[in-house]
N, C-alpha and C positions, 0 to 999 in steps of 0.2 A: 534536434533534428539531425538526420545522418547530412555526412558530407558527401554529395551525389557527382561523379565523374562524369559521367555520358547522359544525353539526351535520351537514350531507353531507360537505362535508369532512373531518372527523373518522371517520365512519362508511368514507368512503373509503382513510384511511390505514389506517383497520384491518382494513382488507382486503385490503390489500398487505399488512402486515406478515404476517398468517396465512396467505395465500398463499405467500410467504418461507419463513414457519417449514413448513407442512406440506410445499414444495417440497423443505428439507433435510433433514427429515425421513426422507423417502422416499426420498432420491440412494441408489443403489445403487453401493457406491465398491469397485471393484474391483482397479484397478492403484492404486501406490504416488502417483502424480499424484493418483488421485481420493481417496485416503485422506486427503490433505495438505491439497486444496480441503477439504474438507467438515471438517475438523479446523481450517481457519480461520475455515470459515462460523463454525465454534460458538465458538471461542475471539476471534475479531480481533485476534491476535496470533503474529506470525509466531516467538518467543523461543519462545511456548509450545505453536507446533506444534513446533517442530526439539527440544525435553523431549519432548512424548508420542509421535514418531513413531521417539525414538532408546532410549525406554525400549521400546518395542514393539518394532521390530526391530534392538536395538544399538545398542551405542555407535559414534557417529561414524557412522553412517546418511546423515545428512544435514544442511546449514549451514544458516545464514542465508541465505547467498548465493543458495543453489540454492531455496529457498523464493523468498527474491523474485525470482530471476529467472524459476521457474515464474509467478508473478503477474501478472509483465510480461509475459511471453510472448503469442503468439497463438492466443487461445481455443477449446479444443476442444467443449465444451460449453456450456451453458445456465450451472451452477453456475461453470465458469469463468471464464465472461463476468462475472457478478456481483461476483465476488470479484474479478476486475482493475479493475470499475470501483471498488469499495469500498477498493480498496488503495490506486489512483490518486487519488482525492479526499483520503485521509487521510494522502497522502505529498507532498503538491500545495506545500506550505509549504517543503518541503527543494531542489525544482526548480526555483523561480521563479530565472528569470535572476537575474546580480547586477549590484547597480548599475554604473552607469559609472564607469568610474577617472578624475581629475583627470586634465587635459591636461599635469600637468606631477609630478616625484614632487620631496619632501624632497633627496633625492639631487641630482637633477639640477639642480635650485635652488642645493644648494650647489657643486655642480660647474664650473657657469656661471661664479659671483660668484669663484669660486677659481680660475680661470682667467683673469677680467678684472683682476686683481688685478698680475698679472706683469708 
C-alpha cells in the first residue's frame, strides 16, 4: 500500500479501491477466460485459480502455464487489462535482465595458463 500524506489523498485511494472492488463485483464472467480473470481479481493468485477452476470443471482443466500466459496476453477487456497489469508489477522481480557476465570465465583462465605452460 502507498504511503498516503493528506486526508484527499487518502479519501482518493478509497475511491479507487471501491471502484475496483464494486467494478469486480459486477464483471459478468461468462467464457472460461472471464471465469479465470475475475478468480484472480479475488484470489491474486495464479496456483489458486488453476485449484478453483479445475475443481469446478475437472481435473486437469487448466495449468499454470495457460493462466499466465492468458495474463500476458493481449487485453480483451477492462478487467483484463487490470489483472495484466497487476500480474506484471508483481512478476516484474523475475524479468529484470541479468547481470553482465565477466569478460572472461574460470575455465578459460585456466585454459589460457594451461596452454602457456607447453
Amino acid at each position: 500500500m502507498k504511503s498516503i500524506k493528506t486526508v484527499d489523498a487518502a479519501k482518493k485511494e478509497i475511491q479507487v479501491l471501491e471502484d475496483f472492488v464494486s467494478f469486480v463485483e459486477n464483471y459478468q464472467a461468462t467464457t472460461l477466460v472471464q471465469k479465470i480473470l475475475k478468480a484472480y481479481a479475488y484470489s491474486g493468485s495464479i496456483a489458486k485459480v488453476v485449484a478453483n477452476m479445475n475443481n469446478e470443471f475437472g481435473p486437469d482443466t487448466i495449468d499454470h502455464t495457460f493462466v499466465s500466459n492468458l495474463l500476458k496476453s493481449k487485453p480483451q477487456d477492462e478487467l483484463h487489462k487490470r489483472m495484466k497489469a497487476h500480474y506484471l508489477h508483481k512478476t516484474r522481480h523475475t524479468r529484470k535482465k541479468p547481470s553482465k557476465t565477466p569478460a572472461h570465465t574460470a575455465f578459460q583462465y585456466v585454459e589460457h595458463n594451461y596452454i602457456g605452460e607447453r
